[in-house]
TORPA-4810 file (N, C-alpha, C, O; in nm, 3 decimals):
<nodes>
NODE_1_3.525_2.552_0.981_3.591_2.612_0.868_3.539_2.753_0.850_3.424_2.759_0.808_X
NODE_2_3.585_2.837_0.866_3.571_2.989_0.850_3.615_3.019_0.688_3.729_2.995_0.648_X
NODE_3_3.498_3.082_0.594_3.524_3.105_0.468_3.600_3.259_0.444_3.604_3.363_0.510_X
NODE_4_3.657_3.215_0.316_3.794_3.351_0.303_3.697_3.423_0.208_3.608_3.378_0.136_X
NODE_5_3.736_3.533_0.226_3.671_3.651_0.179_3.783_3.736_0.037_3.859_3.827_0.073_X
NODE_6_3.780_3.699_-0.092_3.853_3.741_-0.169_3.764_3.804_-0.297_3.689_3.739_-0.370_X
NODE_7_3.794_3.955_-0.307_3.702_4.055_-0.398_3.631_4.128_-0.337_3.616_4.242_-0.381_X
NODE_8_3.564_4.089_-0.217_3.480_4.115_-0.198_3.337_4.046_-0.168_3.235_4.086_-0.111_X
NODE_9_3.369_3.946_-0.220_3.282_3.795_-0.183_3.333_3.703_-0.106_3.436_3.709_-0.039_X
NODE_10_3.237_3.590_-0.122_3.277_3.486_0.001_3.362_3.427_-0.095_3.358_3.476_-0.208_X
NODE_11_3.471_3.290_-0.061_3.544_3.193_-0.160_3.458_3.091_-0.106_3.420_3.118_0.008_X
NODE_12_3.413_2.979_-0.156_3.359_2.867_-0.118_3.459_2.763_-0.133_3.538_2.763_-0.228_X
NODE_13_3.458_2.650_-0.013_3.568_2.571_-0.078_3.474_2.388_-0.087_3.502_2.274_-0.050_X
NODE_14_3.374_2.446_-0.148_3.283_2.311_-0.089_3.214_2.311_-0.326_3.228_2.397_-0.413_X
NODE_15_3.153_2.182_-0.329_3.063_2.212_-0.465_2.986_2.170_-0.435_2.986_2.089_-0.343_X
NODE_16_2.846_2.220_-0.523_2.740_2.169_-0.524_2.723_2.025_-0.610_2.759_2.000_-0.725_X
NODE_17_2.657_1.942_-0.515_2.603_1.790_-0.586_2.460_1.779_-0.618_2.366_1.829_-0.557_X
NODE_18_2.460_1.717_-0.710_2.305_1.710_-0.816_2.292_1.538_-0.700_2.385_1.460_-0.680_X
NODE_19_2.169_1.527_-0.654_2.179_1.421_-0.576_2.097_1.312_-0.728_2.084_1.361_-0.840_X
NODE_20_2.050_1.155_-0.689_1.993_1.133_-0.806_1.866_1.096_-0.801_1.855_1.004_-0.720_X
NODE_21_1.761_1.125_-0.852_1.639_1.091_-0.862_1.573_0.975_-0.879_1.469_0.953_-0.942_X
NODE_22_1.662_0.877_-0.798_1.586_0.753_-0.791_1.484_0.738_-0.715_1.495_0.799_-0.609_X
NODE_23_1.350_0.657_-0.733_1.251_0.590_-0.683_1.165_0.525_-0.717_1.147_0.486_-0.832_X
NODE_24_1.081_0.496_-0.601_1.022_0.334_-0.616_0.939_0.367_-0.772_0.891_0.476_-0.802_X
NODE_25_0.937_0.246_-0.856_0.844_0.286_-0.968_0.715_0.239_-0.931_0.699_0.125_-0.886_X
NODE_26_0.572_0.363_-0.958_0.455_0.324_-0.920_0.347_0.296_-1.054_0.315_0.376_-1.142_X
NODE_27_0.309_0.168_-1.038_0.232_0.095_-1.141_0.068_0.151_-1.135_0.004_0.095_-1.046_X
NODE_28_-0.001_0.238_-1.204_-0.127_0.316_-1.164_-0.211_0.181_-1.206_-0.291_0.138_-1.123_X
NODE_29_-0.200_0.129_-1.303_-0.297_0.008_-1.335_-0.336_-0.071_-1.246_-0.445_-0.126_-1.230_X
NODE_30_-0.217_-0.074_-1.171_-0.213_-0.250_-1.067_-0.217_-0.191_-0.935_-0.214_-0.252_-0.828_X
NODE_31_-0.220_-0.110_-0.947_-0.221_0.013_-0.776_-0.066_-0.093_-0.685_-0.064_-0.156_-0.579_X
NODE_32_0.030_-0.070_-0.782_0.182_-0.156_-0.690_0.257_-0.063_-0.738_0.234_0.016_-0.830_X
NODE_33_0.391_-0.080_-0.641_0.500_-0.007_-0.614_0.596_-0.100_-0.620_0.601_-0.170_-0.518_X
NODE_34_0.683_-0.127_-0.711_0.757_-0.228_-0.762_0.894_-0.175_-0.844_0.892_-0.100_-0.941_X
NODE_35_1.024_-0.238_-0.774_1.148_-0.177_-0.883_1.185_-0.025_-0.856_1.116_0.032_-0.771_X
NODE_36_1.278_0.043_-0.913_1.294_0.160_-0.901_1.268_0.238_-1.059_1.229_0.178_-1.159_X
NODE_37_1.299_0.374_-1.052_1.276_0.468_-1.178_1.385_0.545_-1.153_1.409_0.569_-1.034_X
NODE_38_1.480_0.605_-1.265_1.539_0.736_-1.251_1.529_0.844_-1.347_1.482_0.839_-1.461_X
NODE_39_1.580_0.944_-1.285_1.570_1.037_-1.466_1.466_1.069_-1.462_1.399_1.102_-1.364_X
NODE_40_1.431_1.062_-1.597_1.317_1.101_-1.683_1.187_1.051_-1.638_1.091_1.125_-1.619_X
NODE_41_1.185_0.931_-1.622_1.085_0.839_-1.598_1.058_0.888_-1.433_0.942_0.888_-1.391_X
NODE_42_1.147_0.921_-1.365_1.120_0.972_-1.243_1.058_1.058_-1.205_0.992_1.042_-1.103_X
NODE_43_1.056_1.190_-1.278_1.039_1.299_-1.308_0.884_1.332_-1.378_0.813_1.432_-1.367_X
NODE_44_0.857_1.173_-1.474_0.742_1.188_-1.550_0.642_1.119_-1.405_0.521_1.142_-1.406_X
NODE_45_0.677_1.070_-1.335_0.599_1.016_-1.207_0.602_1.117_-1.114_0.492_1.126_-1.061_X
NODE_46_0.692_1.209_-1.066_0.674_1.319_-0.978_0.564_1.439_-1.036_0.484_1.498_-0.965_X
NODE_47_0.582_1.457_-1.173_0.453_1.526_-1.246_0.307_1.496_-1.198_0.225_1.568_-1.141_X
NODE_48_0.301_1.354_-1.246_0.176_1.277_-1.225_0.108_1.300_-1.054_-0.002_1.315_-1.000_X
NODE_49_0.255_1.289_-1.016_0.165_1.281_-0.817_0.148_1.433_-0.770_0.062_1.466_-0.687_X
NODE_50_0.231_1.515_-0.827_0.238_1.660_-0.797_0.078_1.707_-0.855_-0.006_1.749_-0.775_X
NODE_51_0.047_1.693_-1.013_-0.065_1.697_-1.059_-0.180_1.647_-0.991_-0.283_1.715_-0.986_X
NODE_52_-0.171_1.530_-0.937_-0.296_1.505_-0.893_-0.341_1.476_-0.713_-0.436_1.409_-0.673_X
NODE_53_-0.248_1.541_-0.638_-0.263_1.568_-0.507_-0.303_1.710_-0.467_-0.233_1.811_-0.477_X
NODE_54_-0.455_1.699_-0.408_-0.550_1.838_-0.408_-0.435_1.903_-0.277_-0.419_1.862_-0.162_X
NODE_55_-0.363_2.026_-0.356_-0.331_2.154_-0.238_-0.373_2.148_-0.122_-0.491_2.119_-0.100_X
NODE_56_-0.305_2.168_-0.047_-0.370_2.186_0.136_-0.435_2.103_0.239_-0.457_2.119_0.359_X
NODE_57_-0.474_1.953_0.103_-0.546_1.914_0.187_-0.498_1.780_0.285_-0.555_1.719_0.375_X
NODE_58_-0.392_1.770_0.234_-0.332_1.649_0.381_-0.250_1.700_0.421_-0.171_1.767_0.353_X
NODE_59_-0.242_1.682_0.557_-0.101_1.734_0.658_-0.006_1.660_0.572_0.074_1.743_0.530_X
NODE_60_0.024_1.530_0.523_0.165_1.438_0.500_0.241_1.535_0.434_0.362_1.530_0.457_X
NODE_61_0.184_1.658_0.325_0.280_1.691_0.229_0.241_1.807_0.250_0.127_1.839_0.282_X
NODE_62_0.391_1.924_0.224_0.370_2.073_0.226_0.276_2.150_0.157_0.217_2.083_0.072_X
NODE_63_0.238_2.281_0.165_0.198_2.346_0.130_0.292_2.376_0.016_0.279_2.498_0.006_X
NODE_64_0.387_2.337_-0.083_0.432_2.402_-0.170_0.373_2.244_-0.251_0.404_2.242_-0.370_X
NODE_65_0.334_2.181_-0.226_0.338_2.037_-0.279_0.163_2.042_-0.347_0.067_2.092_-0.287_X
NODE_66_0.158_1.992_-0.450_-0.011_1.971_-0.515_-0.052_2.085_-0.601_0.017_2.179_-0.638_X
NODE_67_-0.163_2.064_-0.625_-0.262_2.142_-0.761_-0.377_2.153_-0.710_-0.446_2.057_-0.678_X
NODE_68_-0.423_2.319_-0.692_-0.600_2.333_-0.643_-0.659_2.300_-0.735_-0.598_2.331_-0.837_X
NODE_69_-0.768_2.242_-0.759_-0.881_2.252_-0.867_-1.031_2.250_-0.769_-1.138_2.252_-0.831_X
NODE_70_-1.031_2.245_-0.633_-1.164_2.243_-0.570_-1.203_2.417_-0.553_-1.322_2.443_-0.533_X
NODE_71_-1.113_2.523_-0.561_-1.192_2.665_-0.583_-1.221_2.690_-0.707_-1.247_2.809_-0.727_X
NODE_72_-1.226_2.604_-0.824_-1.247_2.623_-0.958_-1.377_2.586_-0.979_-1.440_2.643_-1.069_X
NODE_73_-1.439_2.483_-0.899_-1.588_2.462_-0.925_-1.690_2.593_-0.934_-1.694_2.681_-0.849_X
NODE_74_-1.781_2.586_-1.071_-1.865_2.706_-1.051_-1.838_2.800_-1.134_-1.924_2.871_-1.185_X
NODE_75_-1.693_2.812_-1.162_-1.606_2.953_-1.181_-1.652_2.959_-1.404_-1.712_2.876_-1.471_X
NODE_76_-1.618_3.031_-1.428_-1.655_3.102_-1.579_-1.559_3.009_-1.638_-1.465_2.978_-1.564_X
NODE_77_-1.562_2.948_-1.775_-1.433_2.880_-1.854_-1.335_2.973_-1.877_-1.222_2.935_-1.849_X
NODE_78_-1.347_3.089_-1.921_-1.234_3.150_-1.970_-1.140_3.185_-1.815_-1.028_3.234_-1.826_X
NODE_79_-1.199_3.155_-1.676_-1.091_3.210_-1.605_-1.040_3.070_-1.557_-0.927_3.046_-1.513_X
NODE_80_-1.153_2.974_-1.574_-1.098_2.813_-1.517_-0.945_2.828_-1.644_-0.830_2.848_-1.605_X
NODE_81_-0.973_2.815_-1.757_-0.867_2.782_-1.877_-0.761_2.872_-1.812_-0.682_2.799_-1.752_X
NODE_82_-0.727_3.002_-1.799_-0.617_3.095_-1.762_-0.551_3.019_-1.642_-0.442_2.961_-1.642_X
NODE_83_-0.656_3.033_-1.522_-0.598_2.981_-1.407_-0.506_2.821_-1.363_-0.417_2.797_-1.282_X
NODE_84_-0.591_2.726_-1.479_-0.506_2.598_-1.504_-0.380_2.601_-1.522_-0.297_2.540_-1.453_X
NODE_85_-0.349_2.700_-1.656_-0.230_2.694_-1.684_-0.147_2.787_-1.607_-0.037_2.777_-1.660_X
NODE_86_-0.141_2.842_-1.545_-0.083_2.949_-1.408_-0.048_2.830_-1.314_0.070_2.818_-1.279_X
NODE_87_-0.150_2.733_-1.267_-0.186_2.710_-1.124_-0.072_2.529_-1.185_-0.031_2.449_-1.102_X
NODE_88_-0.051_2.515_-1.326_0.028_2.393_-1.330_0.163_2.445_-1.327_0.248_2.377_-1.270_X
NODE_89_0.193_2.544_-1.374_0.359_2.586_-1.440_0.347_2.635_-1.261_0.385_2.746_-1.296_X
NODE_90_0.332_2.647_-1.134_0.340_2.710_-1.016_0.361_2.569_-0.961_0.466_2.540_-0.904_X
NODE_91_0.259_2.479_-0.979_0.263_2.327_-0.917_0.445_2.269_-0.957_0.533_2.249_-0.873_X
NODE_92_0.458_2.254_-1.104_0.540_2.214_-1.161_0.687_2.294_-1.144_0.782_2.217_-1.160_X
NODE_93_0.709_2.378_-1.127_0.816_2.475_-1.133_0.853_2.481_-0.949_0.922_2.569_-0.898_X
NODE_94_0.807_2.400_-0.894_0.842_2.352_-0.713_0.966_2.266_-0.744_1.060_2.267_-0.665_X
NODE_95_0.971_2.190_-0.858_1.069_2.096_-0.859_1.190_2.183_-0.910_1.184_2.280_-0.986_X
NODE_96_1.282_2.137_-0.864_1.465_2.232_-0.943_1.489_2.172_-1.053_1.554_2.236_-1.136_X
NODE_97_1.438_2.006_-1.096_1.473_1.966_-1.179_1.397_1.981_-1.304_1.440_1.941_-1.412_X
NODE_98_1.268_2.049_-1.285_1.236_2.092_-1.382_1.235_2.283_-1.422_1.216_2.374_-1.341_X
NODE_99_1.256_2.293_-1.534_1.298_2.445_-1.563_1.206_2.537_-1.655_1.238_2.653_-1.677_X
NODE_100_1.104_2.487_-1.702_1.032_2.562_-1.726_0.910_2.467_-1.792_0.933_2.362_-1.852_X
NODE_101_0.788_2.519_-1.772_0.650_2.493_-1.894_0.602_2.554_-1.950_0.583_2.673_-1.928_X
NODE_102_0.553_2.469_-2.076_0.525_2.560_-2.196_0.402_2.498_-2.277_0.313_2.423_-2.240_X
NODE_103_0.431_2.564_-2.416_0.354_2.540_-2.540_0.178_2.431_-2.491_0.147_2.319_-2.533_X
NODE_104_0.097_2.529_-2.389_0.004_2.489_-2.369_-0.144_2.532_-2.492_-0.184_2.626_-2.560_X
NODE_105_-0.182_2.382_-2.458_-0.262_2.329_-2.593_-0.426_2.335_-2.485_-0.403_2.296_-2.371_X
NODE_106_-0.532_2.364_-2.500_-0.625_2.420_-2.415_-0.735_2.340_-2.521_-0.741_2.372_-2.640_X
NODE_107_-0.832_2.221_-2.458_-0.977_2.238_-2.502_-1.058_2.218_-2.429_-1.027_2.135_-2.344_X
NODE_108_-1.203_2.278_-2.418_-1.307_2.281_-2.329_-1.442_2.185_-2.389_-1.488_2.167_-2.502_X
NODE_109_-1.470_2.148_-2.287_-1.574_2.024_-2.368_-1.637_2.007_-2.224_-1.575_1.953_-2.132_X
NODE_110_-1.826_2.081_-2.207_-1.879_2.060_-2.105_-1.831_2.129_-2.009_-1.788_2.243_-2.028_X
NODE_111_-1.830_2.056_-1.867_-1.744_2.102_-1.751_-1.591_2.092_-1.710_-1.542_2.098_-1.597_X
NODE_112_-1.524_2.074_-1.840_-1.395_1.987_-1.841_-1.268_2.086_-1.900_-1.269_2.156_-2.001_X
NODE_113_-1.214_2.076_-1.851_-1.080_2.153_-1.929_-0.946_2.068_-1.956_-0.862_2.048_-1.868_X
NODE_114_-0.936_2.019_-2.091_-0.823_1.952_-2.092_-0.736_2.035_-2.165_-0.762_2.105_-2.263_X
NODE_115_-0.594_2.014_-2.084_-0.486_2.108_-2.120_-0.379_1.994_-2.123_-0.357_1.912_-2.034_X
NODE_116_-0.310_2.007_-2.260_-0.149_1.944_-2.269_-0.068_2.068_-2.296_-0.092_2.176_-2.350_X
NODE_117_0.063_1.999_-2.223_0.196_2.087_-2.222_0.301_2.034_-2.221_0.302_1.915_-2.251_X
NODE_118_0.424_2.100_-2.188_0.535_2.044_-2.242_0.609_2.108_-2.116_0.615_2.229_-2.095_X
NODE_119_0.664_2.011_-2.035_0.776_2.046_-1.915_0.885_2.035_-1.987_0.896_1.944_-2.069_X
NODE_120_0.972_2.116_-1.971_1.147_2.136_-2.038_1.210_2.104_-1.847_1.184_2.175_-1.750_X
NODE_121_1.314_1.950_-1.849_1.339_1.947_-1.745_1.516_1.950_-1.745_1.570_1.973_-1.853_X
NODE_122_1.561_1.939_-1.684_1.753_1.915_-1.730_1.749_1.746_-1.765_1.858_1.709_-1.807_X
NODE_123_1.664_1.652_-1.759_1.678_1.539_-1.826_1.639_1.521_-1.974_1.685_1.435_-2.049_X
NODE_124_1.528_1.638_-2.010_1.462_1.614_-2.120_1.308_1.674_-2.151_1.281_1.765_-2.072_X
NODE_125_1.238_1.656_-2.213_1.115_1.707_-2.249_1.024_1.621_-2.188_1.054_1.504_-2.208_X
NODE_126_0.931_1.635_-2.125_0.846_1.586_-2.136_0.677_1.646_-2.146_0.633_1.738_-2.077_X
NODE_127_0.613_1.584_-2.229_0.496_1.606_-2.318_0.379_1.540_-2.199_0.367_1.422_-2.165_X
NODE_128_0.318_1.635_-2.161_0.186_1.561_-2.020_0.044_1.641_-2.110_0.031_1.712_-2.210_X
NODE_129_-0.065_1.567_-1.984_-0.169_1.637_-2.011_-0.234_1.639_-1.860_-0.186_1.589_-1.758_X
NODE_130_-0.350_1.708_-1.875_-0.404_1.680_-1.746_-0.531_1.751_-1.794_-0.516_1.842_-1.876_X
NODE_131_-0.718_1.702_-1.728_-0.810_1.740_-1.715_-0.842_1.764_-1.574_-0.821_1.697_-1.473_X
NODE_132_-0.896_1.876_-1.595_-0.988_1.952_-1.480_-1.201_1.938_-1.510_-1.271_1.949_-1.610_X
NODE_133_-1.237_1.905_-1.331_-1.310_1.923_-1.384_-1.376_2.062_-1.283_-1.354_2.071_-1.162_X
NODE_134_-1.466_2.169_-1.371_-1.524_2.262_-1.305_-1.639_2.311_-1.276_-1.647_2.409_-1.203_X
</nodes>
C-alpha cells in the first residue's frame, strides 16, 4: 500500500489501537502468580516491578527498564532526595500509559529516604510510595 500524500502530508489509512493491559496478577505475600489483572491494578503492579528492579543489572530487561539506587550509596541527603524524585518520574514515564508524576511528599529518617507520589495514568490516579536506602 503506497500512502497518498494530501496538503502536504502523508494521509494514513490505518488507526492506532490501545492494545490491553492484561496480566498475570502477582501475589508479593505468597511469592505466586495467579489469575490475571487489568487497568489500573495492572499498572499499579508494573509501578511496583519497574520501582524495584536495580537499572542495568540483568541482561532479561532493557536498559530503559528499572530504578538506580546502588550510585546513591554514600551520596549527601539533599542530592539523594532531588535525585529520587528525577530518577522515579524517568523510571515511571517509560510507560505510555502513564502520563505524568507528581505532588512528591519527601521524608528523611537516618539512611532512608521515603518519598510518596502520585502517577496520573489514562486509567486513573494512582497514589505509591517507595524507600531508598543510602
Amino acid at each position: 500500500m503506497i500512502p497518498q500524500v494530501i496538503n502536504d502530508g502523508l494521509a494514513f489509512d490505518f488507526e492506532e489501537e490501545i492494545e490491553p493491559s492484561n496480566t498475570f496478577k502477582i501475589n508479593n505475600e505468597l511469592d505466586r502468580c495467579y489469575g490475571t489483572v487489568d487497568e489500573l491494578e495492572a499498572l499499579k503492579q508494573a509501578i511496583f516491578l519497574m520501582l524495584n528492579i536495580e537499572r542495568y543489572n540483568h541482561l532479561i530487561y532493557s536498559w530503559n527498564t528499572g530504578f538506580e539506587t546502588n550510585d546513591l550509596i554514600g551520596q549527601p541527603t539533599v542530592y539523594v532526595t532531588s535525585e529520587v524524585k528525577r530518577r522515579i518520574q524517568e523510571a515511571l514515564l517509560q510507560d505510555d500509559r502513564i502520563t505524568e508524576v507528581d505532588t512528591f511528599e519527601v521524608t528523611t529518617n537516618k539512611n532512608k529516604v521515603h518519598i510518596q507520589y502520585t502517577a496520573h495514568t489514562i486509567f486513573g490516579e494512582i497514589t505509591a510510595e517507595k524507600e531508598v536506602d543510602y
